[in-house]
TORGUFI-44426 format. One record per residue (C-alpha): z negated, x negated, y. Coordinates in steps of 0.5 Angstrom, whole numbers, padded with zeros to 4 digits, always signed. Layout:
<recs>
ZXY;...
</recs>
This chain:
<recs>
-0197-0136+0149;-0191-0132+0153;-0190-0135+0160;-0184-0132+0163;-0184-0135+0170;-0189-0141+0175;-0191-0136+0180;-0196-0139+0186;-0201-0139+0183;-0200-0141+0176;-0196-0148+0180;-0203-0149+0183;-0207-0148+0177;-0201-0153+0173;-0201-0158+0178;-0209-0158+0179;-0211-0159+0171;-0205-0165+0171;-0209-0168+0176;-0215-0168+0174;-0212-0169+0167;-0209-0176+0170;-0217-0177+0174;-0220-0177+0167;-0215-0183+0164;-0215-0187+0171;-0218-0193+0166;-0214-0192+0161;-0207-0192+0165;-0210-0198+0169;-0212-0201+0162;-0205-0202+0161;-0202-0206+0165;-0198-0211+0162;-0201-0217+0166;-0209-0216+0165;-0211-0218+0172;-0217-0214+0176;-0210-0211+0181;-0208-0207+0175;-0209-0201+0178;-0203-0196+0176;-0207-0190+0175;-0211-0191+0181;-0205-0191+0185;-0202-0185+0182;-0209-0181+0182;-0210-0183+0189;-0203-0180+0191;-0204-0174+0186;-0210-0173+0191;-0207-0173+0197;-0201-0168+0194;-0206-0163+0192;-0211-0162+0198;-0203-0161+0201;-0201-0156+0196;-0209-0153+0197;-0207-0152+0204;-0201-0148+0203;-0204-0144+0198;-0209-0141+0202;-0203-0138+0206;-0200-0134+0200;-0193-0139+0200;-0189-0137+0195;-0187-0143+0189;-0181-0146+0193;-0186-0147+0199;-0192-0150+0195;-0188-0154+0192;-0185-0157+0199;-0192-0157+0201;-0194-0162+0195;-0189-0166+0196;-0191-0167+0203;-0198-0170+0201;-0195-0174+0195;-0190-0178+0201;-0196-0178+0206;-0202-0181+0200;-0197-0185+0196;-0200-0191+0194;-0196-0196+0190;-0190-0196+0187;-0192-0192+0181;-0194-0187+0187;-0189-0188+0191;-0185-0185+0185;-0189-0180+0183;-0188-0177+0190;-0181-0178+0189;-0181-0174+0182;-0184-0169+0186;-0180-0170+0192;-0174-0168+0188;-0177-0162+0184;-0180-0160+0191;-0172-0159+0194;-0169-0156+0188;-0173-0150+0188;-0174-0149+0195;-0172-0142+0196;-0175-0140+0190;-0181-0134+0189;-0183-0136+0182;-0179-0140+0177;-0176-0138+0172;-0175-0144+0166;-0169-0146+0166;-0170-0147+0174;-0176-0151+0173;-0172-0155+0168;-0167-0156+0174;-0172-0158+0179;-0175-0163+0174;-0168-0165+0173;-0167-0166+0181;-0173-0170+0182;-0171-0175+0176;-0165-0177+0181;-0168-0176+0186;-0173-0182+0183;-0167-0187+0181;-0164-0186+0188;-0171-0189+0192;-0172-0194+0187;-0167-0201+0189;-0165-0203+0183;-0168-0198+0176;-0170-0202+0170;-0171-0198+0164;-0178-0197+0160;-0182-0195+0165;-0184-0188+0169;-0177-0187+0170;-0176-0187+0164;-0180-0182+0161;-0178-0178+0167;-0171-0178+0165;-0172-0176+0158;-0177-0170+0159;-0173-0167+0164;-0166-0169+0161;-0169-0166+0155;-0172-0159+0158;-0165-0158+0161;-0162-0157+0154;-0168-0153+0151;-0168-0149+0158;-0162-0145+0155;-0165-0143+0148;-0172-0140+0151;-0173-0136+0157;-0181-0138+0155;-0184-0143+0159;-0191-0145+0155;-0185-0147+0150;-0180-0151+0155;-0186-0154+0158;-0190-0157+0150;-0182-0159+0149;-0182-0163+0155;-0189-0166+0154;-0187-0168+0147;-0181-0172+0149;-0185-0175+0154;-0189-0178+0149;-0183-0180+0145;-0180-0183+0151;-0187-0187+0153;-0187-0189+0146;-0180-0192+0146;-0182-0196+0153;-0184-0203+0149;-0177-0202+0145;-0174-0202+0153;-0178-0207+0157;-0179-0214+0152;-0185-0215+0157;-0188-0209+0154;-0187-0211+0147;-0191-0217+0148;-0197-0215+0150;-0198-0209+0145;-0197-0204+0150;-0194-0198+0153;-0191-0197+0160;-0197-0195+0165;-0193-0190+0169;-0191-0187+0164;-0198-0186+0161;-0199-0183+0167;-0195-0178+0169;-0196-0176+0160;-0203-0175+0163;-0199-0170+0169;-0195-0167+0164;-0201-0166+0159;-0204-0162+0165;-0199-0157+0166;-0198-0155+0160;-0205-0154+0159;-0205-0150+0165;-0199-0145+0162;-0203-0144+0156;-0209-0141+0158;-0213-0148+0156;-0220-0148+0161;-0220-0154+0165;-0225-0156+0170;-0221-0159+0177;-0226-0164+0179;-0221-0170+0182;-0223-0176+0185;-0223-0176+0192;-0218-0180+0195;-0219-0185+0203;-0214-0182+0207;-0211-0177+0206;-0204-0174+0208;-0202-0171+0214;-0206-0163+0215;-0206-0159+0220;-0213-0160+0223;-0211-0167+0225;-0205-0166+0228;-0210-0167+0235;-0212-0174+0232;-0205-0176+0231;-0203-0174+0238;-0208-0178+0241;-0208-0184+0236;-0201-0185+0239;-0202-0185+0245;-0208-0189+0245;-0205-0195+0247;-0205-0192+0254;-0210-0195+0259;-0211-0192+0267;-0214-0188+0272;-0218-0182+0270;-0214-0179+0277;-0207-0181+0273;-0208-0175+0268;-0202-0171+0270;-0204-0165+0265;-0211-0165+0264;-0214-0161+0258;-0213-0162+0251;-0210-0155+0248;-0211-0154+0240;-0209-0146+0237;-0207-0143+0231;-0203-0137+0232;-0203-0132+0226;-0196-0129+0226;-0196-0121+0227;-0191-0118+0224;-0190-0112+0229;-0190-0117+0234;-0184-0121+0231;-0180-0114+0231;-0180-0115+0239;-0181-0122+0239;-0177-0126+0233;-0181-0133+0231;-0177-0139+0232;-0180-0145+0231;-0175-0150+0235;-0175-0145+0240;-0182-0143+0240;-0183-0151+0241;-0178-0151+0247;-0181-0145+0251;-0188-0148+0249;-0186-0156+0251;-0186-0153+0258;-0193-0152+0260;-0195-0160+0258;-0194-0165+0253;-0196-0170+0246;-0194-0164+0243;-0194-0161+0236;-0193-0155+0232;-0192-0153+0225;-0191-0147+0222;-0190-0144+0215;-0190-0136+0214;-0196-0134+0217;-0199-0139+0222;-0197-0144+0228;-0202-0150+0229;-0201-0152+0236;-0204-0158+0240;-0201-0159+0247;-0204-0163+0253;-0204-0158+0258;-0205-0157+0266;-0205-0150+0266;-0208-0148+0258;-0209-0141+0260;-0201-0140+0260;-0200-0144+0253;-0205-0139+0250;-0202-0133+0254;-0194-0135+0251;-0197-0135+0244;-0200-0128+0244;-0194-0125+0244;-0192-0128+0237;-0199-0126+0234;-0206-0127+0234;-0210-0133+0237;-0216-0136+0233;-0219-0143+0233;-0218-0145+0240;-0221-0152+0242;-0219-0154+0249;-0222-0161+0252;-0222-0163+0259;-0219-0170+0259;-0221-0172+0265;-0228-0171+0263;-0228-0175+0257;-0224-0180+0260;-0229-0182+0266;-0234-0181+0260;-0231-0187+0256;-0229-0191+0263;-0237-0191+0264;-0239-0192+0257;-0235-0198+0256;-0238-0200+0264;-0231-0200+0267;-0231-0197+0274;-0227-0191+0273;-0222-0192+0280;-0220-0199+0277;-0213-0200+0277;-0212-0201+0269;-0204-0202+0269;-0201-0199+0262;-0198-0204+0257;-0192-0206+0257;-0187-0204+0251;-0185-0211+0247;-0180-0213+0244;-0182-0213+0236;-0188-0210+0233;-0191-0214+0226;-0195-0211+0221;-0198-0214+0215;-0202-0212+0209;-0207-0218+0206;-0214-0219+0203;-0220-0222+0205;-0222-0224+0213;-0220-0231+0213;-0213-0228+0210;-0213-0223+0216;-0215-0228+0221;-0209-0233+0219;-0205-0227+0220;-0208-0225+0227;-0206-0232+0230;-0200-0233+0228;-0197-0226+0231;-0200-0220+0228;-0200-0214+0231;-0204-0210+0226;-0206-0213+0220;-0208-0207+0215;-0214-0209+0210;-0210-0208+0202;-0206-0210+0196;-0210-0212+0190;-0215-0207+0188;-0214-0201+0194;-0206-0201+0196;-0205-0197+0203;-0202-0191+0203;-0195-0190+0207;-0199-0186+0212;-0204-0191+0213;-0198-0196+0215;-0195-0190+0218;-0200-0190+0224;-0201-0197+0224;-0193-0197+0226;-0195-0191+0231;-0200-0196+0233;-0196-0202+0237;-0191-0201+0243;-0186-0204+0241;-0178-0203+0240;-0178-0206+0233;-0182-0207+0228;-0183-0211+0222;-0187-0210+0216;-0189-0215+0211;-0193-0213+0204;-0194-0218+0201;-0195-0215+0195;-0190-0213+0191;-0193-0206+0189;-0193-0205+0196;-0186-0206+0198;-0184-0198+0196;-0189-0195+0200;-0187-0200+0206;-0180-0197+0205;-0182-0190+0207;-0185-0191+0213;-0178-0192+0215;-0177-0185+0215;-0183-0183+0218;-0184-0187+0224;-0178-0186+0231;-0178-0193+0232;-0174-0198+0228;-0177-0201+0222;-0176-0206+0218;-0180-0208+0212;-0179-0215+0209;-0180-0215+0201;-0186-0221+0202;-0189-0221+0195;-0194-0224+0196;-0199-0227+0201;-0196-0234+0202;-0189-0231+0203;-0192-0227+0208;-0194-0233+0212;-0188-0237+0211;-0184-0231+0214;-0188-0231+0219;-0187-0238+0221;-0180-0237+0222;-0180-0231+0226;-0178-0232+0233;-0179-0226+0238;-0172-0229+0243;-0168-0228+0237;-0164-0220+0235;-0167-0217+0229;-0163-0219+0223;-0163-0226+0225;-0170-0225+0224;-0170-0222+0218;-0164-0227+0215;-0168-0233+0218;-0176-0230+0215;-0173-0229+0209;-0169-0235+0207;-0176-0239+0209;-0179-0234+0203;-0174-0238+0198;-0176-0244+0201;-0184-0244+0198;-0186-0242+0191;-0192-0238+0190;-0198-0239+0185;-0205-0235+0185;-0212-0236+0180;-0215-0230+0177;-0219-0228+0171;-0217-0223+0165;-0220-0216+0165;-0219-0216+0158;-0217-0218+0152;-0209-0218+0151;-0202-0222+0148;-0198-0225+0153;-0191-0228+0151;-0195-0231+0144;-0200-0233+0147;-0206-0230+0147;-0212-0229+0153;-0219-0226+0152;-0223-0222+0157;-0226-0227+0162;-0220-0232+0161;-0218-0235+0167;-0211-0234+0169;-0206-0238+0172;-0200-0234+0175;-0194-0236+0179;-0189-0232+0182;-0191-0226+0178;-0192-0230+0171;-0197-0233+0167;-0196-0240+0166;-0204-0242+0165;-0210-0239+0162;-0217-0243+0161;-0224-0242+0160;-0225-0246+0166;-0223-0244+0173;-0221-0250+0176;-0217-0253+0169;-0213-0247+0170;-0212-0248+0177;-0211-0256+0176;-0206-0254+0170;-0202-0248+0176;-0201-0253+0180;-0199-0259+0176;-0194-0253+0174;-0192-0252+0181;-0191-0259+0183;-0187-0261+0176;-0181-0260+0180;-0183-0264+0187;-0186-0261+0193;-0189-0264+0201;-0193-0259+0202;-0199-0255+0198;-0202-0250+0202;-0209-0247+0200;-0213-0241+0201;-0220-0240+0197;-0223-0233+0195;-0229-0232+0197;-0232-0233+0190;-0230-0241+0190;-0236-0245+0193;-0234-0252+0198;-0236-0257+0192;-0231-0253+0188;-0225-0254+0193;-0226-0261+0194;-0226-0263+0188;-0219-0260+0187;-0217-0263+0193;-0218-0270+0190;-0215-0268+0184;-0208-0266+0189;-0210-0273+0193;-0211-0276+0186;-0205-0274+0182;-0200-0272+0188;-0202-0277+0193;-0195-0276+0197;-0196-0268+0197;-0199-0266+0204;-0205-0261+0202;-0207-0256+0208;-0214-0252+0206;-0216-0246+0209;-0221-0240+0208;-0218-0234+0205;-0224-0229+0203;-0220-0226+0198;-0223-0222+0192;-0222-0222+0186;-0217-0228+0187;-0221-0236+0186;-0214-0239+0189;-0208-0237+0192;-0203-0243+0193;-0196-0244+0196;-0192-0251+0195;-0186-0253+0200;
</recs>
């Protein structure tokens, strides 16, 4: 089939069969996680983030924009929903393609070539230090090699079964790059996934009939129909008198831009947003070529409405009388509505963390957590969710501890996307989480904080106990579906059939080399008996070794361990 250029429509057709043909291999591309752990969630990751990208990329199609738009639009939804760090470098893949072909009505293939090309060294770029034989991998070789096929033919159906070729090629050669892959028999997860992506698109530009059927994903990226929510969530931190609302009404509109209106009066969204900061505050806007979505807290409505009709017509307008919805709440939270409610007063740092298991999120809680965002194993938060958990803090700065290293690279986004300095702390897992924390100390400056929290994290070392979720090779050995798994600082050091075997085995490990203290946080699966018998085998066996006990709840994880 002769495809001579990627029109609007044929780009949303590609980038929907690539979803959903990523949706049909979520398991398949989980399954092929190197460690077998129930976390191995590569697929659900990118399928998550994948999702977020289309609602984004279906918004903007609605409004008729070109592909350059489009693509601007997916890579929006990407950043916003990307869960992960397979997520967060999809969203950058796309984030690069969507900057190269920003200006352009339709692409041709060596165009297309290029954005590929743009958004493999936008990838490299986000990722600290690049390690081959992964997804970027994949990506640099399919688009390196659709580069090169782009001065030979002008269709894209060909270039695109080209690139779809070396994808596999490259995802084939992954093991060859990633001994860690070698030994457990299988191919990079990332690279599967984004295989399935490209399997999709090429579908798509050869008429193959695909039914769009994805998954829906918590948490969305930012639209415009909940920009008013946004607004007011960050802003809810305030507290105070119904009387204190200096602009009263809740003002939401979309302006549908009228060409004869623009010959008269020419659109400037900078400008619009000026003129329009007048009339009140908690303003936002955001346009494209054909609608503004407004949301303004106003005195004086009318005059917002009477401003923006010279730009266009007006349509889907909402206005809420505040004061009237805040005594509503003030009564229903049996407040007297003239108390006098002082405003919170702005602190020096902010913490956010990211755990699992109530007995976890608590220990964070007691030890200076603002906001602690429930995540990190089977369903890793989005950059969004993080983002409004940023926004939701009056603080001057704040740190962020991911406590898992699949989180890390959606926690570094959020430093672009919040006003408020942000610091993220690579924590890997949750017992450097909580040491870090430890060490934190509010009168200090933030890099002596930062300094100090880390250097606390090299101190400890981390373990956790799980269970195989399928048969597999690891390092010569081999492990079968139900084994139990004994993992410290990232690596497999026990495996057994008998749960605490393995963890007795796991921390004799970690205690080979000394130790004072062990710290010990059980999951919500482990029974009282369970626990003390582990601790009188460390009262037995480790008698110098103090051992703190605490109730973590977390799932899927029987122990988590920390030795000092």
């Amino acid at each position: 089939m002769l495809v001579r250029v990627i029109d609007s429509q044929t780009f949303l057709d590609m980038v929907r069969a690539g979803a959903e043909r990523l949706n049909r291999s979520v398991d398949q591309v989980n399954a092929l996680n190197v460690f077998p752990v129930p976390d191995g969630d590569t697929g659900t990751n990118m399928n998550l983030t994948l999702t977020s990208g289309v609602k984004e990329l279906e918004r903007a199609s609605a409004s008729k924009a070109h592909v350059g738009q489009l693509a601007e639009a997916l890579s929006k939804g990407l950043l916003m929903g990307a869960r992960g760090n397979s997520g967060v470098i999809l969203s950058q893949l796309f984030r690069g393609f969507g900057k190269g072909v920003a200006d352009k009505e339709a692409l041709t293939s060596r165009e297309f070539a290029e954005g590929l090309k743009r958004g493999v060294d936008t990838a490299y770029k986000a990722v600290i230090k690049p390690v081959e034989g992964t997804v970027l991998t994949v990506a640099r070789e399919a688009a390196e090699k659709a580069v090169r096929t782009a001065h030979r033919t002008e269709n894209l159906a060909e270039l695109m079964e080209v690139v779809l070729e070396e994808a596999r090629r490259a995802l084939q050669r992954t093991p060859e790059q990633l001994p860690v892959l070698a030994q457990a028999g299988v191919v990079d997860a990332g690279g599967q996934g984004l295989v399935r992506i490209y399997e999709g698109f090429l579908a798509a530009l050869t008429g193959e009939e695909i039914s769009y059927t994805v998954t829906e994903a918590g948490g969305g990226p930012v639209d415009l129909d909940r920009l008013g929510e946004i607004a007011h969530s960050q802003s809810a931190q305030s507290h105070f008198e119904t009387g204190d609302i200096e602009h009263g009404y809740c003002t939401e509109f979309i302006v549908k831009l009228k060409p004869a209106k623009l010959l008269e009066t020419p659109f400037s969204e900078e400008q619009f947003r000026t003129d329009m900061g007048r009339f009140g505050d908690s303003l936002l806007v955001v346009a494209d070529d054909d609608l503004v979505k407004v949301h303004i807290h106003a005195e004086h409505p009318g005059e917002t409405l009477t401003y923006a009709q010279r730009y266009g017509e007006l349509t889907r307008i909402k206005i809420d009388n505040m004061r009237e919805q805040h005594a509503t709440i003030l009564d229903t939270e049996h407040r007297d509505p003239g108390e006098n409610v002082s405003e919170p007063v702005t602190k020096r740092y902010g913490l956010v963390a990211v755990a699992i298991g109530d007995g976890v999120s608590e220990i964070f809680r007691s030890l200076g957590v603002d906001v602690v965002i429930q995540g990190g194993q089977t369903m890793n938060p989005s950059t969004e969710e993080i983002v409004q958990a940023v926004q939701g803090i009056p603080a001057e700065h704040v740190f962020i501890l991911p406590n898992n290293k699949n989180i890390i690279m959606t926690a570094e986004q959020v430093t672009e996307l919040v006003e408020v300095p942000v610091t993220v702390l690579p924590t890997r897992t949750i017992p450097q989480g909580l040491a870090a924390l430890l060490s934190f100390n509010e009168e200090a400056d933030a890099d002596t904080n930062q300094k100090r929290m880390m250097e606390s994290v090299t101190d400890i070392s981390s373990g956790e106990v799980t269970y195989a979720v399928r048969d597999s090779q690891y390092e010569g050995g081999t492990i079968k579906e139900g084994d139990f798994l004994g993992i410290r600082e990232g690596r497999i050091e026990a495996v057994g059939a008998d749960m605490l075997a393995t963890s007795r085995e796991l921390l004799s490990r970690m205690l080979a080399n000394g130790g004072d203290m062990v710290t010990l946080l059980y999951g919500e699966d482990v029974t009282k008996d369970q626990v003390q018998e582990l601790t009188h085998f460390l009262e037995q066996d480790y008698p110098d070794v103090e051992c703190e006990v605490h109730y973590g709840g977390q799932p899927l994880y029987y122990f988590l361990f920390s030795v000092e």
